[in-house]
PDB file of N, CA, C and O in Angstrom, chain B, residues numbered from 101:
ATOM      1  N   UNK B 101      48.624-109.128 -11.948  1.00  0.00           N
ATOM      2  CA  UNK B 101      47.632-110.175 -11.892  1.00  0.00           C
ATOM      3  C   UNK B 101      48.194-111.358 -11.112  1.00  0.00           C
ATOM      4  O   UNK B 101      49.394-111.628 -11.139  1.00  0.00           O
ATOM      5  N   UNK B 102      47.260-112.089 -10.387  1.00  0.00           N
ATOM      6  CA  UNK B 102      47.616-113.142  -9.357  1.00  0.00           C
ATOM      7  C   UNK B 102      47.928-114.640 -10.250  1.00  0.00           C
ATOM      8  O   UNK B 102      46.957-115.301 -10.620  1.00  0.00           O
ATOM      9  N   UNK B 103      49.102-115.028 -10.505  1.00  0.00           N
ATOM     10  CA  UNK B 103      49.625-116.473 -11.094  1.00  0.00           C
ATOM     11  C   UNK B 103      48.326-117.269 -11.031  1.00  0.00           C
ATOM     12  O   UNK B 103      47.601-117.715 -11.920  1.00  0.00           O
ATOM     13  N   UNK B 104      48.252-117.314  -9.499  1.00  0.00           N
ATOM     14  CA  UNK B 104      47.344-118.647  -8.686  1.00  0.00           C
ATOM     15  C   UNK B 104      46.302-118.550  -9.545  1.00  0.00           C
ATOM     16  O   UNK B 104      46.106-119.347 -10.462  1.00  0.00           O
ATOM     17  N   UNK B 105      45.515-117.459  -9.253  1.00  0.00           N
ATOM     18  CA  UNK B 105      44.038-116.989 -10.226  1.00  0.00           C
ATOM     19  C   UNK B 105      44.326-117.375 -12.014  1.00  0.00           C
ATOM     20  O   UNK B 105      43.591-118.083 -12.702  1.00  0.00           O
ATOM     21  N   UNK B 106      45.247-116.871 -12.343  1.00  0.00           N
ATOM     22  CA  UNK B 106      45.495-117.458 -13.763  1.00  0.00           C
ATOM     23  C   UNK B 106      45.663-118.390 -14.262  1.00  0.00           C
ATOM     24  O   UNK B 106      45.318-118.586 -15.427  1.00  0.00           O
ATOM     25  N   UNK B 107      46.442-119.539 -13.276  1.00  0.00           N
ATOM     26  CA  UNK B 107      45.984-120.977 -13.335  1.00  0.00           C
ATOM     27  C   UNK B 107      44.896-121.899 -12.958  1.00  0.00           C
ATOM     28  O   UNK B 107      44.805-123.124 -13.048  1.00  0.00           O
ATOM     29  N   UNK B 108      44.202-121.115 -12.571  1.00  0.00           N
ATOM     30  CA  UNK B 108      43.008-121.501 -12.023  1.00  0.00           C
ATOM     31  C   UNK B 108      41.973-121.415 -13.122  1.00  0.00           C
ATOM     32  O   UNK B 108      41.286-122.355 -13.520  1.00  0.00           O
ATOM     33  N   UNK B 109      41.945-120.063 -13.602  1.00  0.00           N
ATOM     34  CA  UNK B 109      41.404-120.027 -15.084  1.00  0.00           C
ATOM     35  C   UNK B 109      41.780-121.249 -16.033  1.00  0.00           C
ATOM     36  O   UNK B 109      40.947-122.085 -16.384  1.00  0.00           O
ATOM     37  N   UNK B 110      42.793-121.264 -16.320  1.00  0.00           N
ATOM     38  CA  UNK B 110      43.505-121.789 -16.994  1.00  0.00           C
ATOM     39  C   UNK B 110      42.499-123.618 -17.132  1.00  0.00           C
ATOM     40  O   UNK B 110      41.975-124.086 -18.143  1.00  0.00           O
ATOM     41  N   UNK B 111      42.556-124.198 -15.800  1.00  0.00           N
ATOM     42  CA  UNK B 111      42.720-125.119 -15.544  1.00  0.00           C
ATOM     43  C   UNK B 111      40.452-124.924 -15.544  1.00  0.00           C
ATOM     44  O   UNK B 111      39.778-125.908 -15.850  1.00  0.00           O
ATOM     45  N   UNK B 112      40.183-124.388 -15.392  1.00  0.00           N
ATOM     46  CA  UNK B 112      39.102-124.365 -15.478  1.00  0.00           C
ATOM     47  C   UNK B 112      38.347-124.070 -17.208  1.00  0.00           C
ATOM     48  O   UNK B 112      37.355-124.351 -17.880  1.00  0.00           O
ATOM     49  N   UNK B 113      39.153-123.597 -17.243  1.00  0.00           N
ATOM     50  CA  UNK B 113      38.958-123.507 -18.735  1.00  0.00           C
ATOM     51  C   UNK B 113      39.107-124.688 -19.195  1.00  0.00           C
ATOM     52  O   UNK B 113      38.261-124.995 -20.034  1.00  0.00           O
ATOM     53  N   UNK B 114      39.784-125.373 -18.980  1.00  0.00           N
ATOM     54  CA  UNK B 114      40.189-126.971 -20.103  1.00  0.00           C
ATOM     55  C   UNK B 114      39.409-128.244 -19.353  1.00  0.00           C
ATOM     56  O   UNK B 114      39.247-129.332 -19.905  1.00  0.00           O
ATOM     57  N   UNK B 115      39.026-127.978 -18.216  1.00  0.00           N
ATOM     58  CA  UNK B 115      37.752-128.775 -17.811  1.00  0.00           C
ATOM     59  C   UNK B 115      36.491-128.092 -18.570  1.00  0.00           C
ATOM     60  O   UNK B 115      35.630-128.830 -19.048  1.00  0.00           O
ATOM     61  N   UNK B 116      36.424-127.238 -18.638  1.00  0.00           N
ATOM     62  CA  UNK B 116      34.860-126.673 -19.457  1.00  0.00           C
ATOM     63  C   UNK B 116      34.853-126.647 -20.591  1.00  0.00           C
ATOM     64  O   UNK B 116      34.001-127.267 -21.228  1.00  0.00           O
ATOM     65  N   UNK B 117      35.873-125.870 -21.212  1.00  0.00           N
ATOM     66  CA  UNK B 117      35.866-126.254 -22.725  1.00  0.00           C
ATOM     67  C   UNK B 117      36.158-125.245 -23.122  1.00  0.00           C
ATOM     68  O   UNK B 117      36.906-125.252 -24.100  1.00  0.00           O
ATOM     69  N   UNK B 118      35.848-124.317 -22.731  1.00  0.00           N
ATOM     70  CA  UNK B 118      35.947-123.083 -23.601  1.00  0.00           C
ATOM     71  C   UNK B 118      36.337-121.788 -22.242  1.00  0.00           C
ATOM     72  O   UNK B 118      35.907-121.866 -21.092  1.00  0.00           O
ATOM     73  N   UNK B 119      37.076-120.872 -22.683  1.00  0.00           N
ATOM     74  CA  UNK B 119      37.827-119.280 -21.869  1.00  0.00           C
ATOM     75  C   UNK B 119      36.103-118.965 -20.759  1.00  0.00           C
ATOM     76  O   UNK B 119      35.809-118.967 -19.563  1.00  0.00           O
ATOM     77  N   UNK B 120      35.226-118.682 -22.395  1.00  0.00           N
ATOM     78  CA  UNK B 120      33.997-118.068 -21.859  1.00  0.00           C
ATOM     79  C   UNK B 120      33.070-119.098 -20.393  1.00  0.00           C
ATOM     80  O   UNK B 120      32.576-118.768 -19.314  1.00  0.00           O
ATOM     81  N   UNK B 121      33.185-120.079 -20.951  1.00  0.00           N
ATOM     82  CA  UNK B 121      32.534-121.584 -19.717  1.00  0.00           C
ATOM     83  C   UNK B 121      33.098-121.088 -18.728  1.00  0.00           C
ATOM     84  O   UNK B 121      32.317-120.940 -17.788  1.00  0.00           O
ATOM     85  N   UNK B 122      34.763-120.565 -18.407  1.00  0.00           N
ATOM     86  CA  UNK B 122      34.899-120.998 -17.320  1.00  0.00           C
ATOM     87  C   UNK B 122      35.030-119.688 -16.588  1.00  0.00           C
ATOM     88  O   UNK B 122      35.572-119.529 -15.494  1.00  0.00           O
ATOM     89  N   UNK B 123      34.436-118.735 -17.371  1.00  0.00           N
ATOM     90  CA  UNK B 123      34.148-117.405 -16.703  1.00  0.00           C
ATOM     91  C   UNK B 123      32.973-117.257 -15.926  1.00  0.00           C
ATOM     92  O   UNK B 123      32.676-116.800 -14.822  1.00  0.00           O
ATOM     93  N   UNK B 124      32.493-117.719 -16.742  1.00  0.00           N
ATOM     94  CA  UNK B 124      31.022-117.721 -16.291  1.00  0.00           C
ATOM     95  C   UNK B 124      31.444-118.712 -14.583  1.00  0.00           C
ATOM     96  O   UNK B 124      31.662-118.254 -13.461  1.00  0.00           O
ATOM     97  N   UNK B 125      31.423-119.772 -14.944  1.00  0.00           N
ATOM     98  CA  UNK B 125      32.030-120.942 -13.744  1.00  0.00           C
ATOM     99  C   UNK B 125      32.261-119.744 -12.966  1.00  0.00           C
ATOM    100  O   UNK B 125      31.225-119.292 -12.479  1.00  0.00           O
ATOM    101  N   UNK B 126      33.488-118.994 -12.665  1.00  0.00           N
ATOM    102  CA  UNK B 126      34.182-118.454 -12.174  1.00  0.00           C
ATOM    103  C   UNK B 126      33.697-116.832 -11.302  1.00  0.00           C
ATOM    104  O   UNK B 126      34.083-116.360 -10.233  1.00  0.00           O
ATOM    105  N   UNK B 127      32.505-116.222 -12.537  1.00  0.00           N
ATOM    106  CA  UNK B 127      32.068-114.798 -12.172  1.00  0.00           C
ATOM    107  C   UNK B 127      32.743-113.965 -12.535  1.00  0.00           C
ATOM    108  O   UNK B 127      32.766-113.020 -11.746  1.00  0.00           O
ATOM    109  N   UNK B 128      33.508-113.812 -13.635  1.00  0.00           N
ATOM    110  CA  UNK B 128      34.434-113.073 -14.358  1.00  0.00           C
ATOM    111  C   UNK B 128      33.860-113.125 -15.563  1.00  0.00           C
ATOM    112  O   UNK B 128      32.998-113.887 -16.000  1.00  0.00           O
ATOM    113  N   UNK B 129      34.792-111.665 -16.365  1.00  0.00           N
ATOM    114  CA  UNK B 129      34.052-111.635 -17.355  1.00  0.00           C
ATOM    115  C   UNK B 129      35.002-112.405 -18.500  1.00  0.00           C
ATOM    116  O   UNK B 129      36.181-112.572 -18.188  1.00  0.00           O
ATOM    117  N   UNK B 130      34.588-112.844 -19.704  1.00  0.00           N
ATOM    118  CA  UNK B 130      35.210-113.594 -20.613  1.00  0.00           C
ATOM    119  C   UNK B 130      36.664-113.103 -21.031  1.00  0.00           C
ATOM    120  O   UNK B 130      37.528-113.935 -21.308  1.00  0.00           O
ATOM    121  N   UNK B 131      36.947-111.571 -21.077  1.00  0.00           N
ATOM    122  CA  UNK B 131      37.990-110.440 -21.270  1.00  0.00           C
ATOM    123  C   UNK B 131      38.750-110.525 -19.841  1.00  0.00           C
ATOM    124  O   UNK B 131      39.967-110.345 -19.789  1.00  0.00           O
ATOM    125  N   UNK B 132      38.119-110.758 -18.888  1.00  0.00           N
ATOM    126  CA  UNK B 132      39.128-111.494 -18.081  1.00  0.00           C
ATOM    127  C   UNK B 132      39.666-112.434 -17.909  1.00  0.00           C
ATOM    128  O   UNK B 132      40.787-112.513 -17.407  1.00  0.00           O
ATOM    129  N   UNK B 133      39.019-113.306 -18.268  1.00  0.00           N
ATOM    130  CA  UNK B 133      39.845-114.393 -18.232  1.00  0.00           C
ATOM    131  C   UNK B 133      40.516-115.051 -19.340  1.00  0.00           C
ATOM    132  O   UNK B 133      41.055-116.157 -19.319  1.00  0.00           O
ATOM    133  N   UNK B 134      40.375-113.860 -20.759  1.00  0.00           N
ATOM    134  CA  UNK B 134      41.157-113.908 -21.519  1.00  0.00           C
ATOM    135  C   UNK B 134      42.787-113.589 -21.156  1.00  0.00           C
ATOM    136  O   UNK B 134      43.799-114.279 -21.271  1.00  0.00           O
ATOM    137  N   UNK B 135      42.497-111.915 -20.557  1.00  0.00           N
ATOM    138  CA  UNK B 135      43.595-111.719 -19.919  1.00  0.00           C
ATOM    139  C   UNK B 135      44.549-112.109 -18.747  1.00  0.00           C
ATOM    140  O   UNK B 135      45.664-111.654 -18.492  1.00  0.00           O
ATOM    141  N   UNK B 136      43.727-113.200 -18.010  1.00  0.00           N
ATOM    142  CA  UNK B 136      44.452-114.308 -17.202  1.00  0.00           C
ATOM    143  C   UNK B 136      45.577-115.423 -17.652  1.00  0.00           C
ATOM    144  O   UNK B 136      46.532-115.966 -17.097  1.00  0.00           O
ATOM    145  N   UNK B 137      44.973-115.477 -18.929  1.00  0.00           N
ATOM    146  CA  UNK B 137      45.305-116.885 -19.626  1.00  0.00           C
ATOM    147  C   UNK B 137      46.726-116.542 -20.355  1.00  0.00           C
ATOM    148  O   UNK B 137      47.799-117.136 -20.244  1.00  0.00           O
ATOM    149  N   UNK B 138      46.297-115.067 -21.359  1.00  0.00           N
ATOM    150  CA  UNK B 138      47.073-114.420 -22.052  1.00  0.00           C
ATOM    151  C   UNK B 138      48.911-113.963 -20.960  1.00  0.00           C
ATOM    152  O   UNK B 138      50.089-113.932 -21.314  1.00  0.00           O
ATOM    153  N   UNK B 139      48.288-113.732 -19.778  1.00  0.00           N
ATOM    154  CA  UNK B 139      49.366-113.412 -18.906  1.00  0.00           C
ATOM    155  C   UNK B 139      50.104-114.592 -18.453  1.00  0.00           C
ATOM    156  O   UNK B 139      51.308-114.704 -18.681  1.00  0.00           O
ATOM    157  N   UNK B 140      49.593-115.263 -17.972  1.00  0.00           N
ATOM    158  CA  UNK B 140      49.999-116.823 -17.823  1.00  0.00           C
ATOM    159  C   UNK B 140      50.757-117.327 -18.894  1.00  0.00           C
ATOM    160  O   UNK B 140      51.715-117.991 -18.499  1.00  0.00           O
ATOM    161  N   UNK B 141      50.669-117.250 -19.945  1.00  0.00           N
ATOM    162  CA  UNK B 141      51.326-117.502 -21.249  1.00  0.00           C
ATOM    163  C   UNK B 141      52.452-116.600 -20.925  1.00  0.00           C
ATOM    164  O   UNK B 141      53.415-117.033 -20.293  1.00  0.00           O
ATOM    165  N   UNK B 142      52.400-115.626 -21.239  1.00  0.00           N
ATOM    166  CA  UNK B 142      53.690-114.246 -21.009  1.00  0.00           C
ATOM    167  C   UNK B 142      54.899-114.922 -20.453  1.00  0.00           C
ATOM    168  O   UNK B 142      56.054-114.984 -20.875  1.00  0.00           O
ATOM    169  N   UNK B 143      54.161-115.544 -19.104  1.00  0.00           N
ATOM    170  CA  UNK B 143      55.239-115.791 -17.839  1.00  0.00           C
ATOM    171  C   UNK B 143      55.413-117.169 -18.507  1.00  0.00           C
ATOM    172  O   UNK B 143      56.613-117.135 -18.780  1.00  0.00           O
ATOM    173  N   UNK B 144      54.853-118.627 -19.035  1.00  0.00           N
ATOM    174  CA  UNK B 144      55.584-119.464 -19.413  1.00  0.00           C
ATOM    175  C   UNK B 144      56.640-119.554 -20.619  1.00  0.00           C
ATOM    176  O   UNK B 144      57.521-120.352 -20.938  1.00  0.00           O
ATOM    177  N   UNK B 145      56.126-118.344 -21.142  1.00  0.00           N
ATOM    178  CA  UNK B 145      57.016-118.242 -22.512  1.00  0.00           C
ATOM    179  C   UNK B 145      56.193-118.976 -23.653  1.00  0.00           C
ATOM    180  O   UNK B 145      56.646-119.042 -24.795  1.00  0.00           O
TER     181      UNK B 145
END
């Protein structure tokens, strides 16, 4: 999975409010961008 894209979620998510907001925002599905977020975590520890 692409970092860039996962912070992007990330960062879109906490402007919207919620994983699901910023999927939608985005055109992804909510399970993706669960698993964006979830991976992103992985790599910060």
């Amino acid at each position: 999975m692409d970092r860039i894209t996962s912070m992007k979620v990330f960062v879109r998510a906490a402007q919207a409010g919620s994983l699901s907001a910023a999927a939608r925002q985005m055109g992804i599905s909510p399970a993706m961008a669960t698993k964006h977020v979830n991976r992103l975590e992985e790599h910060l520890g």
